[in-house]
C-alpha positions in Angstrom: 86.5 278.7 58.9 84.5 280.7 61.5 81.5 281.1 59.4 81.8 277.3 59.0 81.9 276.8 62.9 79.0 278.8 63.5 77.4 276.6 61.0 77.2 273.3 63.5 76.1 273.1 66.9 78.1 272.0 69.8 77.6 268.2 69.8 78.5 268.6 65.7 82.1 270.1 66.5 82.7 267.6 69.0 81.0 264.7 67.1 83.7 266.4 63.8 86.7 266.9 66.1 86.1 263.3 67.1 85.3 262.2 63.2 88.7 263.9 62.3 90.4 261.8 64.9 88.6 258.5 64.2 89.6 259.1 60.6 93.5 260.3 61.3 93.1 256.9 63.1 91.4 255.0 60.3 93.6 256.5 58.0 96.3 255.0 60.0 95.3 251.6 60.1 94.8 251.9 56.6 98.2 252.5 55.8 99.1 249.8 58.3 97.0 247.4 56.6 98.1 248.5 53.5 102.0 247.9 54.2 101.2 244.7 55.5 99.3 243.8 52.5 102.2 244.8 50.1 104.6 242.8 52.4 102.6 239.6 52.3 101.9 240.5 48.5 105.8 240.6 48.0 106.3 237.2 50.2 103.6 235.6 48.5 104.7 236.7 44.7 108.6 235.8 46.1 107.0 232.3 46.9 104.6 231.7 44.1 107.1 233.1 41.2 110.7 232.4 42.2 109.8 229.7 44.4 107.3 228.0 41.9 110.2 228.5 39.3 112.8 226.7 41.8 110.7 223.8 42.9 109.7 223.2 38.8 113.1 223.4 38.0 114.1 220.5 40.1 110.9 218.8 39.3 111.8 219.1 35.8 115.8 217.7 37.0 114.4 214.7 38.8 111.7 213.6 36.3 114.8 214.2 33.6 117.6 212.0 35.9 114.4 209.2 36.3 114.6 208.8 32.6 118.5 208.7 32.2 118.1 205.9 34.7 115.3 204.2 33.3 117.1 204.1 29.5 120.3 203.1 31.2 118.3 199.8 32.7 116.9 199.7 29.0 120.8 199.5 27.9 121.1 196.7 30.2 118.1 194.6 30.1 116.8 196.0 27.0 113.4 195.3 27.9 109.8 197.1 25.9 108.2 198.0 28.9 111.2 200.5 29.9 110.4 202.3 26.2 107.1 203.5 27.4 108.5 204.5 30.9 111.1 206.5 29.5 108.0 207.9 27.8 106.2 208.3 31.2 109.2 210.6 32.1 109.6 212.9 29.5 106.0 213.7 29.8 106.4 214.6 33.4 109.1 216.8 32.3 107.1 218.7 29.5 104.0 219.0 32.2 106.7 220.7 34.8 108.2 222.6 31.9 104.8 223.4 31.0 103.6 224.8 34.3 107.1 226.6 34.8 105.9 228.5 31.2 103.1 229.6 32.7 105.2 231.7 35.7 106.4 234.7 33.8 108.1 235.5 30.3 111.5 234.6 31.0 110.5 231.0 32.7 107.8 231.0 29.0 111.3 230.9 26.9 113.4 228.6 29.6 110.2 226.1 29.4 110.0 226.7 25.6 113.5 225.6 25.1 113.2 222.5 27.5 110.3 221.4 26.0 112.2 221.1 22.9 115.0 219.7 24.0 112.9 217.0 25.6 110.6 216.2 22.7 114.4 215.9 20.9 115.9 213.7 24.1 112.6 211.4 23.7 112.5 211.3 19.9 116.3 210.0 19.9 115.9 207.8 22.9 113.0 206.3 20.3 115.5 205.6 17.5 118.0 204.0 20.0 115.0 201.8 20.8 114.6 201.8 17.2 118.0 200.7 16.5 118.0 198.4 19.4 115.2 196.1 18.0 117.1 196.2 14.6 119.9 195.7 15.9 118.5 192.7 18.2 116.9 193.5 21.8 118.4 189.8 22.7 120.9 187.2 21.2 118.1 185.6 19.5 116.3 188.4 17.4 117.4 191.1 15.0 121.0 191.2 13.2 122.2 190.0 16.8 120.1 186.7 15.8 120.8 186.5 12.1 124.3 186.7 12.5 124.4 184.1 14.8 121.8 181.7 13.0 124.2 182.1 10.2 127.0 181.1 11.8 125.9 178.3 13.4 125.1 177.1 9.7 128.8 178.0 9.2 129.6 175.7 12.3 126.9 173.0 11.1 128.1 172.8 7.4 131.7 172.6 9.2 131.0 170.0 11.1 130.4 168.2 7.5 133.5 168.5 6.3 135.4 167.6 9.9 137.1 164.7 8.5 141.3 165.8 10.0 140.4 163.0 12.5 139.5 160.6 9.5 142.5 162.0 7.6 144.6 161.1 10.6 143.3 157.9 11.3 144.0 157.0 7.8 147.6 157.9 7.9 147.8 155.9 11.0 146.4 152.9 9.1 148.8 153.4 6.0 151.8 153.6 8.3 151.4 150.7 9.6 150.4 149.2 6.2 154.4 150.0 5.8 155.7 148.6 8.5 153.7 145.1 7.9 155.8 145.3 4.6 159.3 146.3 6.3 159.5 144.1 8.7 156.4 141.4 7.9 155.2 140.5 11.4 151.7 140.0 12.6 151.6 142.6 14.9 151.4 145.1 12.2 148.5 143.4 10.3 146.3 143.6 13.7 147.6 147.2 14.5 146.2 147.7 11.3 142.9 146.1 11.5 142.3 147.7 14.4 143.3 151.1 13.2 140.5 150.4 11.0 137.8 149.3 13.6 139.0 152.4 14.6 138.6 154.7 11.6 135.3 153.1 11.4 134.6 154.1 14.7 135.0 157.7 13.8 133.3 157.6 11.1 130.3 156.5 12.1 130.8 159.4 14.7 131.3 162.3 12.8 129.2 164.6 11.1 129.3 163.4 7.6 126.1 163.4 5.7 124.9 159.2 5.6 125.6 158.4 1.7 128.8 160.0 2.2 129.5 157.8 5.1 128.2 154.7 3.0 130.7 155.9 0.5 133.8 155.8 3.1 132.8 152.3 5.2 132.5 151.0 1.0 136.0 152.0 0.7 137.2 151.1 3.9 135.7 147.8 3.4 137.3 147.3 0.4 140.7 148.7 1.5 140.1 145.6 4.6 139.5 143.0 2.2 142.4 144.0 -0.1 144.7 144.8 2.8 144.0 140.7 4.0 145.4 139.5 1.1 148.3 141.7 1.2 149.0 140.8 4.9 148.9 136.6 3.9 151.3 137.4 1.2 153.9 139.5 3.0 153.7 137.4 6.5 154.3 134.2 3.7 157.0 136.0 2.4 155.7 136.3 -0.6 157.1 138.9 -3.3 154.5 141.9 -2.5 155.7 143.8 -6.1 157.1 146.8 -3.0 154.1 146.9 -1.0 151.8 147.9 -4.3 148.3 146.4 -4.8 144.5 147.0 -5.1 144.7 148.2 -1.1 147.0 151.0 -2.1 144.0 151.9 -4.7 141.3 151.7 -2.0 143.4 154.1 0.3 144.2 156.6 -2.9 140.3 156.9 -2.9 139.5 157.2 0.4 142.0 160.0 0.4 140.8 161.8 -2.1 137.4 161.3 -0.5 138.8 162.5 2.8 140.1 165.6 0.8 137.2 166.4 -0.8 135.0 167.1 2.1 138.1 168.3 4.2 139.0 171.9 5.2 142.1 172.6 7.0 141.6 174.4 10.4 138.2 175.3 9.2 136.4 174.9 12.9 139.4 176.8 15.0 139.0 179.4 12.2 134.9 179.6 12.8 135.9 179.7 16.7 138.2 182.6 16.3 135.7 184.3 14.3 133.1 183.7 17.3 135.7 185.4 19.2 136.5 188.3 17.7 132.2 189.0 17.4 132.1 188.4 21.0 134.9 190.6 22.0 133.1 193.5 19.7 129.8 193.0 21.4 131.2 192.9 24.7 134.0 195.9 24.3 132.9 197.9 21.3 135.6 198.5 20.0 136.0 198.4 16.1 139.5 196.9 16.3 137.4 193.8 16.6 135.7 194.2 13.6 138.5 194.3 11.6 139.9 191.1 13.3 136.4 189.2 12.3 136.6 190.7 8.8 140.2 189.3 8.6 139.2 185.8 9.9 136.1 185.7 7.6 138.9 186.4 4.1 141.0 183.5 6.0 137.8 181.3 5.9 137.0 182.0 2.7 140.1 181.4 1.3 140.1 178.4 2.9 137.0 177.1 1.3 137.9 178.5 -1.9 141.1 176.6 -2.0 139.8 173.4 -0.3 138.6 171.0 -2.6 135.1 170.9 -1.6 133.1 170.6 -4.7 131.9 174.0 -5.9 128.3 173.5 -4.8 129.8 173.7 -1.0 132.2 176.4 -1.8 128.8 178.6 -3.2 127.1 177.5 0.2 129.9 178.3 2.3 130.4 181.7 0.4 126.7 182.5 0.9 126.9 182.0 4.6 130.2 184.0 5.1 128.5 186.9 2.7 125.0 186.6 5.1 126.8 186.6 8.7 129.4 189.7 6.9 126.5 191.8 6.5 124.4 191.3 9.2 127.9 191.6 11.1 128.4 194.8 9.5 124.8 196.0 9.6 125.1 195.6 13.6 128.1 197.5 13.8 126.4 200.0 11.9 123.6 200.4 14.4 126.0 200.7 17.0 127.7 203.9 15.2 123.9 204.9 14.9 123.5 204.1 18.4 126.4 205.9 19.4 125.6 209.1 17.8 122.1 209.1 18.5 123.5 209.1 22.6 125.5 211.5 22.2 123.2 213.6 20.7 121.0 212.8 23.5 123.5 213.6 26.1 124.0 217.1 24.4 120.1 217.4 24.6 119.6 216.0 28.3 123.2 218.8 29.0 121.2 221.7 27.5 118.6 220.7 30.4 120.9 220.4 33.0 122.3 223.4 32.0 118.7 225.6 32.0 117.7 224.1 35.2 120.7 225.3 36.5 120.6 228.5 35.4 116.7 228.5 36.4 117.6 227.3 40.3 120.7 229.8 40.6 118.6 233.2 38.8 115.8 232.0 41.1 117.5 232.1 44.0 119.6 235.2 43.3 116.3 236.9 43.0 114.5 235.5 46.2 117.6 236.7 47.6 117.3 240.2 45.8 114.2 240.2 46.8 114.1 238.9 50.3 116.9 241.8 50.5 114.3 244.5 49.2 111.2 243.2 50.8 113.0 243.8 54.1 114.7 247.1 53.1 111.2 248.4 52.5 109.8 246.8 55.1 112.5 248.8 57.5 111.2 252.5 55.1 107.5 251.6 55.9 108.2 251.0 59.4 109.4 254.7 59.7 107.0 255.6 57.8 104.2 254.5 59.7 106.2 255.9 63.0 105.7 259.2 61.3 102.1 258.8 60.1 101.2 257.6 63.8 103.0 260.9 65.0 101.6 262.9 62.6 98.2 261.3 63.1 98.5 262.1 66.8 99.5 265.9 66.2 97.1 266.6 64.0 94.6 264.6 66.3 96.0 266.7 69.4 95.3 269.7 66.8 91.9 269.4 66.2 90.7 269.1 69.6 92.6 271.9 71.1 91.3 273.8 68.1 87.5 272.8 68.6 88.1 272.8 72.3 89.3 276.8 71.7 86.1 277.3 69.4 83.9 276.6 72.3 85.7 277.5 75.5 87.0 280.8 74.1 83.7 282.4 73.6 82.5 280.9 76.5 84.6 283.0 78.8 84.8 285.8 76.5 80.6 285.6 77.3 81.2 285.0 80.6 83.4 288.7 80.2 80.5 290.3 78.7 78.2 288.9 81.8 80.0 290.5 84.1 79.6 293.6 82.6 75.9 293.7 82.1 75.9 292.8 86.0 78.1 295.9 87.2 78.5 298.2 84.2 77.4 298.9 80.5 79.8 296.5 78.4 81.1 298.3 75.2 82.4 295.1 73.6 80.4 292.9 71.8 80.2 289.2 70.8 81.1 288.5 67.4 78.4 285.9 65.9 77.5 285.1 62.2 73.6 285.8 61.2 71.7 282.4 61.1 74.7 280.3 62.6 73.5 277.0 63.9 75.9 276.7 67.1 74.5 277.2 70.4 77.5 279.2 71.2 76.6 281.5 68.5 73.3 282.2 69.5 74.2 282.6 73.1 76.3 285.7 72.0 73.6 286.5 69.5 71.3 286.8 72.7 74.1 288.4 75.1 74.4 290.9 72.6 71.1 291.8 72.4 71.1 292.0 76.5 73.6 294.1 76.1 71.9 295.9 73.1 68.6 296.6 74.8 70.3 298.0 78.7 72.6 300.5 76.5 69.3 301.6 74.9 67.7 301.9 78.2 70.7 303.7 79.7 70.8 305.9 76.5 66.6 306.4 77.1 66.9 307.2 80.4 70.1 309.2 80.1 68.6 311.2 77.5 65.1 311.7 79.6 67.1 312.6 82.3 69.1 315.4 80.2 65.6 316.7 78.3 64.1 316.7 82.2 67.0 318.7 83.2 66.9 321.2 80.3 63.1 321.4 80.8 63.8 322.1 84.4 66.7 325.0 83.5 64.2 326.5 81.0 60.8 326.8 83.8 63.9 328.9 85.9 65.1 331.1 83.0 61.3 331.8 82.3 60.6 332.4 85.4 63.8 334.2 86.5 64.5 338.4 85.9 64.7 340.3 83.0 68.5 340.7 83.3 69.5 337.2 82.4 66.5 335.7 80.7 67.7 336.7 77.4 71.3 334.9 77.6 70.3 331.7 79.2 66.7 331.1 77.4 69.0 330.7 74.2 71.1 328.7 75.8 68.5 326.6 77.2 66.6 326.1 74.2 70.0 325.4 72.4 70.0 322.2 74.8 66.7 321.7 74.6 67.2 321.2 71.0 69.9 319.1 71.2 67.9 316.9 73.8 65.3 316.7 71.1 67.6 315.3 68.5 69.3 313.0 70.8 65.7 311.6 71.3 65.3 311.6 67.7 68.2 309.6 66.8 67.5 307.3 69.7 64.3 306.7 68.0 66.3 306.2 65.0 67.8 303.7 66.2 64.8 302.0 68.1 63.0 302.7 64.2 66.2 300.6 62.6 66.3 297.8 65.1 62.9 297.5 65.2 62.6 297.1 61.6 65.4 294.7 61.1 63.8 292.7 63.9 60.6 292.5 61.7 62.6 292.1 58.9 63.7 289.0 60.7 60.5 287.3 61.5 59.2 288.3 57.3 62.4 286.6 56.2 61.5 283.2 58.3 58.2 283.2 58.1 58.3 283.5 54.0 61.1 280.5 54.6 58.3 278.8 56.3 55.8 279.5 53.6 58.0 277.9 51.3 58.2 274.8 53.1 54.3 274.3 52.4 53.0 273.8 55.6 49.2 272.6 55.7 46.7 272.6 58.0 46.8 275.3 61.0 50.7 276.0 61.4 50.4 277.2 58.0 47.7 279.6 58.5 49.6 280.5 61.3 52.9 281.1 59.5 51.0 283.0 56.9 49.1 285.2 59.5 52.8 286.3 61.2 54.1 286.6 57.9 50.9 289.5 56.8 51.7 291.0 60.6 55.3 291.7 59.3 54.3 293.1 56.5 51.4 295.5 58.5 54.0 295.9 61.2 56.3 297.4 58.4 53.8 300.1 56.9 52.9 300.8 60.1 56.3 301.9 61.0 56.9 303.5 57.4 53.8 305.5 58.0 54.2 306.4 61.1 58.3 307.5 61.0 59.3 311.0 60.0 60.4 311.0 56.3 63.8 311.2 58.0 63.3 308.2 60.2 61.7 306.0 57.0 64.6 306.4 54.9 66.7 304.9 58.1 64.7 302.6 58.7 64.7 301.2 55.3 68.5 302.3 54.2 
């Protein structure tokens, strides 16, 4: 790490420490951002998955409730244009369906399903239509229409043979016919003519076909003219033979004409059958249908044991047969009807029921969600409270750490200062070899200071001891014969050792001084390298020879002992 410091200057610590703390603090607002972007990523999914699946599903109910109304107006007014907006409907609902799909994979199978369900809803919403327009979409068309054409053929070819009121009127004219003959007074014979005027009345009235009413006024004619002479004979008081004559013959015939186009209670029979039809269309109940079936076997036994000539009886038994099938055929339709609906309410249930489900497991999970979104928004709001402490530890951390890298030399320098001013310092300044901080290569330079005065002290320490020893020696010489033997050897022993003090100081001055040209060949090759042109490199490779001269220099000149120091 300290080798690393020593690689950047000053301005680089402070420009890293700062760096470190920028990024703690980018680092930060990353995470910040980062946790925000993950909460809004959860609100946003929470809206655009469960809330999309929510608001679909009640798209999907309402588009599905628009069509149950719409066939339900088709029920009543049974009208083609609500087909096609039925129509209109279910596709809304397989677009929403659709579009729910889309969502995730559990929405894909809940919009599968109701996708099918709805092409099934629509498909049997068709065949009521279907069934509808068979079965008659108003009075007038389909069975609805046939049934009724064919009884109003009924109540057309009934009308024909509506002749009670003839029948009647006939009696009414024989009756008093009998009391003309009981008691012979005029008053009968005019009741009885104008019974006639009467019957003839009616006749003309009713619904008889024209040659069968030139066929009864012929008879009633003659029965007139007949009755006349009769009348004269019993108001003469004749012998009448017991009131027996041609007249009696004309009446036989006009009641056996009267009989042969006469059903009893035909009409009330035709009206009760109108009834019953009309109570089964209205109630739709088949109890109905049973009471129609059972007045059309009264009708036609009625015809069959009328005496209507057989021609009319096949007519009539045509007509019943026509208006029993297309009766029956419509009650058909409505079991077909009936089935179909409830088929489509099991269909349009299913929906119900998956929208349902789909709204209620929606909103379970927003809730779920909405529970766990703010759970982890609570965990990444401690979270970042320990990031931003952390962040502002570690930030605290690397400035007092840088601030120690630089101030802690510093006055450890500042130490060393103080010493070169007073005293010779023995510490040194530790610094790395080609460091780049200014820090460094102040102690590189203080130690050198420091280097180069205990040299001089050690120089002039030493020349002051060799002076001092020279200075002993001149007196021993000099001095008698009685001591000059004991201290010249002990002058010359410190002489000697002056001398190889010297000599190791120049050892040392031979060492540094070759590791300081060792310095300046090391750059200046660094500079060769760099391929300067031009003057500064003729000038870098000038230095760069004077090194290398320098260094024999100092090889030739040093003792053997002093070379192999210097280049150890």
């Amino acid at each position: 790490m300290g080798k690393f410091a020593s690689k950047l200057r000053i301005g680089e610590k402070i420009g890293f420490g700062f760096g470190l703390v920028g990024l703690l603090f980018l680092g930060v607002i990353w995470q910040y951002h980062s946790t925000l972007q993950q909460s809004l990523g959860d609100y946003q999914r929470l809206q655009d998955v469960y809330g999309a699946k929510k608001s679909y599903a009640l798209e999907i109910e309402n588009s599905m409730l628009e069509a149950r109304r719409v066939e339900k107006l088709f029920l009543i007014d049974r009208s083609e244009a609500r087909v096609e907006e039925v129509g209109g409907h279910v596709q809304d609902v397989l677009r929403y369906a659709e579009e729910l799909g889309n969502i995730d994979q559990s929405a894909a199978k809940t919009s599968s399903r109701i996708s099918e369900l709805s092409h099934a809803y629509n498909q049997q919403f068709l065949m009521i239509a279907d069934a509808w327009r068979t079965k008659g979409l108003d009075h007038n068309s389909g069975l609805q229409g046939a049934f009724r054409n064919t009884v109003h053929e009924l109540e057309a070819m009934a009308g024909r043979f509506k002749v009670g009121n003839l029948y009647l009127q006939l009696l009414q004219i024989r009756r008093g016919e009998k009391d003309l003959g009981l008691r012979r007074e005029a008053q009968y014979r005019d009741r009885v003519f104008q019974l006639i005027e009467e019957y003839k009345q009616k006749l003309a009235d009713s619904e008889l076909e024209q040659p069968v009413q030139e066929k009864f006024l012929q008879e009633i004619n003659t029965y007139r003219d007949t009755f006349t002479v009769y009348a004269r004979d019993v108001l003469a008081n004749q012998n009448v033979a017991g009131g027996k004559g041609p007249f009696r013959q004309a009446a036989h015939r006009l009641e056996a004409l009267i009989n042969g186009h006469y059903i009893p209670d035909l009409e009330q029979h035709i009206l009760q059958l109108r009834r019953r039809e009309k109570d089964y269309l209205l109630r739709g109940d088949k109890v109905y249908v049973d009471m129609a079936l059972h007045e059309l076997e009264l009708i036609n036994a009625q015809v069959e044991g009328s005496g209507i000539s057989i021609k009319d009886k096949a007519m009539f038994g045509g007509l019943l047969a026509k208006y029993k099938n297309d009766f029956l055929a419509l009650v058909e339709q409505n079991g077909r009807i009936e089935q179909v609906t409830e088929e489509m309410k099991k269909a349009v249930s299913e929906i119900a029921g998956l929208v349902e489900a789909n709204v209620v497991s929606a909103n379970q999970t927003m809730n779920q969600m909405a529970s766990d979104i703010n759970f982890t928004s609570r965990e990444n709001e401690k979270l970042m409270l320990w990031i931003v402490a952390g962040a502002v530890l570690l930030g605290i951390f690397f400035a007092i750490t840088i601030t120690l890298r630089i101030v802690h030399p510093l006055r450890k320098m500042a130490g060393i200062l103080d010493q070169l001013a007073y005293e010779e310092p023995a510490e040194r300044m530790p610094f790395v070899p080609e460091g780049r901080d200014e820090v460094n290569s102040m102690a590189e330079s203080v130690n050198t200071m420091a280097d180069h005065k205990a040299r001089f002290i050690a120089w002039w320490k030493m020349s002051m001891e060799e002076a001092d020893v020279c200075e002993q020696l001149k007196k021993v010489i000099t001095a008698g014969d009685g001591q000059k033997t004991q201290s010249l050897g002990e002058a010359e022993k410190e002489l000697l050792n002056a001398i190889a003090a010297r000599r190791e100081l120049l050892t040392e001055q031979y060492r540094e001084i070759s590791r300081l040209n060792r310095g300046i060949s090391e750059r200046a090759e660094r500079l060769l390298k760099e391929h300067h042109k031009g003057e500064s490199g003729t000038s870098i490779n000038t230095i760069y020879h004077l090194t290398q001269s320098i260094r024999n220099i100092l090889e030739m000149t040093a003792t053997p002992h002093n070379s192999k120091a210097m280049t150890g």
